[in-house]
C-alpha positions, -999 to 999 in steps of 0.1 A, spaced: 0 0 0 31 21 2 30 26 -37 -3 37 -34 -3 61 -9 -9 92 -33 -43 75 -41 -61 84 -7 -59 113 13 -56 97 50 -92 101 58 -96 64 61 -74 30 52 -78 -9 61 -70 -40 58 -82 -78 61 -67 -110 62 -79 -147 64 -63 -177 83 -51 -154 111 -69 -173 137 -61 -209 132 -62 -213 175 -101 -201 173 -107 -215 135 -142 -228 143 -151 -198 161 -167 -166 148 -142 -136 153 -160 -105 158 -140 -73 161 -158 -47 179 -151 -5 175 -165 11 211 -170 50 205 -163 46 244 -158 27 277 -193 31 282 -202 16 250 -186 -12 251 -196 -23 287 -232 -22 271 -217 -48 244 -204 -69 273 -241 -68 292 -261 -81 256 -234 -107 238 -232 -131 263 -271 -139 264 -272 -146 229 -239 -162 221 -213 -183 238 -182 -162 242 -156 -182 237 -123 -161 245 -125 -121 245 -93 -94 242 -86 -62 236 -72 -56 197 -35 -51 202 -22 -20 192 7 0 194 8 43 199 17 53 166 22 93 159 -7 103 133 -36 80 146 -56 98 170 -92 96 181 -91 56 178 -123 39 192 -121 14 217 -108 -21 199 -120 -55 210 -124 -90 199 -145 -120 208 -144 -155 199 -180 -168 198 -205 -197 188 -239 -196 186 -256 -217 211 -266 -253 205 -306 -250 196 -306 -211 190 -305 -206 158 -337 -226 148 -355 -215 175 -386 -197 164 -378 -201 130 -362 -225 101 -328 -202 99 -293 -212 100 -265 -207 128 -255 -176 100 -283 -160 101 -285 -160 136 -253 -146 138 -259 -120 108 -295 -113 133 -268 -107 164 -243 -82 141 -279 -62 128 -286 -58 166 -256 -44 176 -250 -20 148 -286 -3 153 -294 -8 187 -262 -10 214 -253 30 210 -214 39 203 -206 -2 197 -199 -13 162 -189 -52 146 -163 -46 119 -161 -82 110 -178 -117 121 -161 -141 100 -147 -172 112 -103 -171 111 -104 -139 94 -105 -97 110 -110 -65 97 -83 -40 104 -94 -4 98 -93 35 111 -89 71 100 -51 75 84 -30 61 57 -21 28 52 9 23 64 1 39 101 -30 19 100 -8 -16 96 17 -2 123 -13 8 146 -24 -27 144 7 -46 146 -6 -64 114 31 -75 111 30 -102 135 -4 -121 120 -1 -148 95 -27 -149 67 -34 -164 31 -49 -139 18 -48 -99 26 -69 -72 12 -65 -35 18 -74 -1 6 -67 37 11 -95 56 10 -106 94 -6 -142 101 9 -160 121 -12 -196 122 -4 -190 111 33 -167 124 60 -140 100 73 -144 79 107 -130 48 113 -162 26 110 -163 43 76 -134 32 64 -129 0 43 -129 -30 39 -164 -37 53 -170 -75 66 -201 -99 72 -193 -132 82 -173 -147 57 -178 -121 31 -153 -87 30 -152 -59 3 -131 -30 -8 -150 -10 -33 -138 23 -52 -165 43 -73 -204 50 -67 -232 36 -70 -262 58 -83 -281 28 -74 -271 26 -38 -311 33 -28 -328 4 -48 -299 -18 -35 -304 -8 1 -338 -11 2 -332 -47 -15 -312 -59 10 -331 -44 37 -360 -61 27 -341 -91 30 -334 -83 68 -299 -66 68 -298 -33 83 -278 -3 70 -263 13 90 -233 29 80 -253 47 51 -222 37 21 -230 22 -10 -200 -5 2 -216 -18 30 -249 -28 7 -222 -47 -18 -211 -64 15 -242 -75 22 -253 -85 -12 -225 -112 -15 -239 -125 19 -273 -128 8 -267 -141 -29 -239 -163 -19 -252 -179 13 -284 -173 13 -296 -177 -21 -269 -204 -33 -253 -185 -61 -217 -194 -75 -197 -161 -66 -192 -156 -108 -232 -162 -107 -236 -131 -80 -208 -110 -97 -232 -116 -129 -264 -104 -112 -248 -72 -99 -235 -66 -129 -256 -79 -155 -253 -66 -191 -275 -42 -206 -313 -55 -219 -300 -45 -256 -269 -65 -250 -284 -92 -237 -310 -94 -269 -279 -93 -290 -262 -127 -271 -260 -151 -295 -267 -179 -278 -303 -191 -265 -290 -204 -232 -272 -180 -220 -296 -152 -233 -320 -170 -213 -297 -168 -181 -290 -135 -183 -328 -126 -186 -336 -144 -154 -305 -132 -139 -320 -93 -149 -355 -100 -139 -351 -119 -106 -323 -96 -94 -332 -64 -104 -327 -49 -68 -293 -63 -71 -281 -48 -100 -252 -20 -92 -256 10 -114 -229 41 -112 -187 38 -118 -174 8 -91 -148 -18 -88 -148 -42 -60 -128 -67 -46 -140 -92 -25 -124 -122 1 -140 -152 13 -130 -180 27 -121 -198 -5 -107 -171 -23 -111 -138 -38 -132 -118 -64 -126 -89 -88 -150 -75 -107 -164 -37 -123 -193 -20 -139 -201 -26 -173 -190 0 -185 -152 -4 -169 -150 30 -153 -132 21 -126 -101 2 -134 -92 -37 -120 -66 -59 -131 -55 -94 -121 -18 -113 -119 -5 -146 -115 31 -149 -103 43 -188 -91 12 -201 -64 4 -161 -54 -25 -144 -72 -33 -104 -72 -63 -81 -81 -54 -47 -79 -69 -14 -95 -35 -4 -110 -11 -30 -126 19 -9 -116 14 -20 -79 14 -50 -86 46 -53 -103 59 -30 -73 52 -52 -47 65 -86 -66 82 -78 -97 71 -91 -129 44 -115 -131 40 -141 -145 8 -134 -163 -12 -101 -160 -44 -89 -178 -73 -63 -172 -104 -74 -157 -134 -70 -185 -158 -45 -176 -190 -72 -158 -165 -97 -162 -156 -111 -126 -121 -127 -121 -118 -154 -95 -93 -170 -76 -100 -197 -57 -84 -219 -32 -84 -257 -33 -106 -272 1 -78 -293 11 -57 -256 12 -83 -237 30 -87 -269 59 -46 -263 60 -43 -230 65 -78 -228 89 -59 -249 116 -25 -247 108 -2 -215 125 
């Protein structure tokens, strides 16, 4: 992030990283911002009625000269409860946790869950990169895959739950651009029981990955495809019947989901990564291969930067999502492995 420090202006920088964890691998990890002392003893009265809390700690951190104002950190280690997730109701043990995140962010005053995935954590604040990684001590963690991003807010001011990437359970995002759709696609999620909170189009891409992937079963190329699914003239022009038909459910079913405005996101999961843009490629991606490590990055230059020449490098096609996925047998290694 070094190379790309001229690309934000230190109102707001993160990072996330999976397989960090591999002690508390079959816990969920949420990481917790606390506007206050206060806040964050109200957070200790609620979670453990409605979850087991496994292990808690504060974040570590270390002073670092140009972060100031930094919230109060904290992480817990949690399962959900044998028998709560069905009770009431035929939902899973993630959407009881997803139910547990919603409550927090809208209802525990000054307390906010960054991330709730299990062997991954969101690492973010107000400040450049590289003071951000410091402030955290990201140096000593381990992962297999890290994303990160520098941030210049436009349209909202910079605070440190603002900041990127944003995290639901498995599912992370860093997204550059705006969406012009971001109130159809909020009130589409929100009507399938997420809450908004944060009021950034990036949080509603977070939360549409969560509810296409898991929830509705979608391939992540199949999601990529509904958010940014081609024109109806393009699609009338697709040559073949098939996938013409496809891409007419795909526009019809999902048309809350369907991102309009200049984006490009990338996204982390458990078994890998995503890149994808608008359709009309007006905010740049591009992908690399170089020996077993894979990159998506909105400038090629920083990739070569970081690791030299690549092996193989190519721009990401406007709606076209580039994915890079990790075998099972890599992802059970590096989840309980240190």
């Amino acid at each position: 992030m070094q190379v790309m420090r001229e690309r934000g202006n230190g109102l707001g920088a993160g990072f996330v990283a999976y397989g960090i964890y591999p002690e508390h691998a079959d816990e969920h990890a949420l990481h917790v911002m606390a506007m206050n002392q206060e806040a964050l003893e109200r957070l200790f009265d609620y979670l453990p009625q409605v979850v087991e809390v496994v292990h808690e700690e504060e974040i570590p951190t270390r002073r670092t000269p140009t972060i100031c104002d930094d919230p109060v950190l904290w992480r817990y280690f949690v399962r959900v409860p044998p028998g709560r997730a069905g009770q009431g109701q035929d939902r899973s043990e993630e959407d009881y946790l997803v139910s547990v995140v919603m409550f927090v962010n809208q209802k525990i005053e000054g307390a906010y869950i960054a991330s709730s995935g299990k062997n991954m954590g969101v690492f973010k604040g107000v400040g450049f990169p590289e003071p951000i990684f410091e402030f955290y001590r990201l140096g000593e963690y381990r992962g297999h895959l890290w994303i990160s991003h520098t941030r210049f807010p436009t349209n909202t001011g910079g605070w440190w739950g603002g900041a990127h990437p944003f995290g639901l359970l498995e599912w992370s995002i860093v997204h550059n651009g705006e969406l012009s759709s971001y109130g159809v696609n909020r009130r589409y999620v929100e009507s399938n029981g997420y809450a908004c909170t944060l009021f950034t189009d990036s949080e509603v891409i977070n939360y549409m990955f969560d509810l296409l992937c898991r929830k509705h079963g979608l391939s992540v190329e199949m999601a990529c495809l509904a958010m940014a699914c081609p024109e109806w003239e393009d699609i009338d022009r697709e040559p073949d019947e098939e996938r013409r038909r496809l891409l007419t459910l795909l526009r019809q079913t999902y048309a809350g989901a369907l991102l309009n405005g200049p984006f490009a996101v990338i996204a982390g999961y458990n078994g890998g990564m995503v890149g994808f843009c608008d359709r009309l490629k007006l905010r740049p991606l591009c992908a690399a291969e170089k020996g077993d490590r894979a990159y998506v990055a909105s400038e090629e230059a920083a990739i070569w930067a970081v690791d030299g020449r690549p092996d193989r490098s190519w721009p990401i096609d406007a709606g076209q999502p580039v994915v890079f996925t990790l075998k099972e047998e890599k992802v059970a290694a590096f989840a309980h492995t240190a």
